[in-house]
C-alpha positions as CSV (number, residue, x, y, z in Angstrom):
1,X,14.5,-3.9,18.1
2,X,11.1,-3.7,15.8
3,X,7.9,-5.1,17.0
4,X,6.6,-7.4,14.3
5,X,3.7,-6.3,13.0
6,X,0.4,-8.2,13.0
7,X,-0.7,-8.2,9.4
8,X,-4.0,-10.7,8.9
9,X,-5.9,-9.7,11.8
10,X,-7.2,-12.2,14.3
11,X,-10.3,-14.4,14.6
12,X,-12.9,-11.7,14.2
13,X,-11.2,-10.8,10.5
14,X,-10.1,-14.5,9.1
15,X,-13.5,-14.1,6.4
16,X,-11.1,-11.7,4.6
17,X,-8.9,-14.2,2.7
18,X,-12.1,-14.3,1.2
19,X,-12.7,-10.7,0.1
20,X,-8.8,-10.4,-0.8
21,X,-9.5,-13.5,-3.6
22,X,-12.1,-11.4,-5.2
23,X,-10.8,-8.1,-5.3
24,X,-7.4,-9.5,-6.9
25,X,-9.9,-11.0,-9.6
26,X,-11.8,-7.7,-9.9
27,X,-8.7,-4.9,-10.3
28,X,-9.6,-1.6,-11.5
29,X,-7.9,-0.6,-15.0
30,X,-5.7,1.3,-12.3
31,X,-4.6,-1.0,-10.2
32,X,-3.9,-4.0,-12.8
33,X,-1.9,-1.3,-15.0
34,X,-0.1,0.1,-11.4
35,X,0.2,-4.1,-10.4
36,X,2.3,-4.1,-13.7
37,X,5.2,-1.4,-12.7
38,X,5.4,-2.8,-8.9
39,X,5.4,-6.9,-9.1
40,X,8.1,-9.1,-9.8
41,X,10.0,-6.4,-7.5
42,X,10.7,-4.2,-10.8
43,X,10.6,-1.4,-8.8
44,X,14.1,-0.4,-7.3
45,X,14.5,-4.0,-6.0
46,X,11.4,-3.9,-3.5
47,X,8.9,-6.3,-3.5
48,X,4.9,-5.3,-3.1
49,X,1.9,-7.2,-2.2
50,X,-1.6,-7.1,-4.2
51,X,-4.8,-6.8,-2.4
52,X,-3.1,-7.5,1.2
53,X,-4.8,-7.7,4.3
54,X,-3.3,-5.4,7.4
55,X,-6.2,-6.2,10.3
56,X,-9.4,-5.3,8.9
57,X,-8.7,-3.7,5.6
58,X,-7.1,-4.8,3.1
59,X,-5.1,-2.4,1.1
60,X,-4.6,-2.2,-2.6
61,X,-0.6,-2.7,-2.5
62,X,2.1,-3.6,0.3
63,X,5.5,-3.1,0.5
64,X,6.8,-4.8,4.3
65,X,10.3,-3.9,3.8
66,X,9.4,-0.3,3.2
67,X,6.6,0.1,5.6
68,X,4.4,1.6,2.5
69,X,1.2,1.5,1.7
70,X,-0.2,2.5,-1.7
71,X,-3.5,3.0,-2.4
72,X,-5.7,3.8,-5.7
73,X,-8.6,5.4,-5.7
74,X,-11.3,5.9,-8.1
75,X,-14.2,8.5,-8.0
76,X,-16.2,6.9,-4.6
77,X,-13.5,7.9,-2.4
78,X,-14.3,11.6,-3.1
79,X,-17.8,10.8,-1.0
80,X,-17.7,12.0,2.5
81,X,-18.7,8.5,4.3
82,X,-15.7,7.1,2.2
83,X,-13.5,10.0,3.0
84,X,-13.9,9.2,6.8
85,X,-13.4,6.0,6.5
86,X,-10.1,6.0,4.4
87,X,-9.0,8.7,7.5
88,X,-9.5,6.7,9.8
89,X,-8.0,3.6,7.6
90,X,-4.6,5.7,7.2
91,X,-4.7,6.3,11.5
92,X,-4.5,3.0,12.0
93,X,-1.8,2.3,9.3
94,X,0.0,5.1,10.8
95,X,-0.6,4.0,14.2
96,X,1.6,0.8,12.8
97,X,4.4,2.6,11.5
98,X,3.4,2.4,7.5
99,X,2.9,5.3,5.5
100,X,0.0,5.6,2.8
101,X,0.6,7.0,-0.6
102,X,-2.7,7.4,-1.9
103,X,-3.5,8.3,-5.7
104,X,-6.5,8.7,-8.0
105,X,-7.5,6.2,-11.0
106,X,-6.7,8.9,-13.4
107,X,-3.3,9.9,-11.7
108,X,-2.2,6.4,-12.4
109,X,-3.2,6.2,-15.5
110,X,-2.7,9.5,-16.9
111,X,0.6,10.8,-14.9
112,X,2.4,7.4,-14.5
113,X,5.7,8.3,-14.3
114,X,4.9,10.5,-11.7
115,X,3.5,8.7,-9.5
116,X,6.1,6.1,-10.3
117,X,8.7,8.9,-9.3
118,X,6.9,9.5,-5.5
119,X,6.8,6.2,-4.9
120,X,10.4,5.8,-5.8
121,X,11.4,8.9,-4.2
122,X,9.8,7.4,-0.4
123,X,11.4,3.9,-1.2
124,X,14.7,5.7,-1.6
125,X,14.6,7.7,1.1
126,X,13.8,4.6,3.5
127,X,16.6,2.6,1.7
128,X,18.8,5.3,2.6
129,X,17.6,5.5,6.2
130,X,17.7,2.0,6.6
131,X,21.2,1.9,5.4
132,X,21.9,5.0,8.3
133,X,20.4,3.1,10.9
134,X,22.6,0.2,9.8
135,X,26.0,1.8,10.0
136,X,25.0,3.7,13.0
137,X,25.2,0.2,15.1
């Protein structure tokens, strides 16, 4: 049986409802033209979270069923303070059981389709295990 996963954090984090208001209202040109492609579960079926808090971050799309994490990143996250933070970020998403799928602004915009294809590719492949695990019962 799966261990829920705690998603909002607890006491010490509750100020980020907050911070997840404001960065929905501030999307990049990436993220509002990615948001686009994934919401309203137009992609294979799955549905995805904007801006969604997961402890103390909050990452920039969710997907619970797939365990996925997708992240856009513009030219700050080439800087080495930001680097080791987004590290240890994708440790601790790991260390839940989600996998981050990261891309750059201009790989979003400029190679949609495929991005759009490895993000379909990993929620195909976890359909298909999911359906496994399933018949395997």
């Amino acid at each position: 049986m799966n261990k829920p996963r705690q998603y909002r954090g607890g006491f010490e984090y509750s100020g980020s409802l907050t911070l997840t208001r404001e960065l929905r209202q501030t999307s990049t040109e990436a993220e509002a033209f990615l948001w686009d492609r994934l919401r309203n579960r137009q992609l294979l079926g799955f549905k995805f979270r904007r801006q969604h808090q997961i402890g103390k971050y909050v990452v920039d799309f969710y997907c619970d069923k797939a365990g996925l994490v997708i992240e856009c990143d513009g030219g700050i996250h080439s800087r080495a303070q930001i680097w080791h933070h987004d590290q240890n970020r994708e440790a601790y998403m790991s260390g839940l059981g989600l996998r981050t799928l990261r891309f750059t602004n201009e790989e979003v915009l400029n190679e949609t389709e495929r991005v759009l294809n490895e993000i379909s590719d990993y929620l195909t492949r976890r359909s298909r295990a999911g359906i496994q695990k399933g018949k395997s019962r």
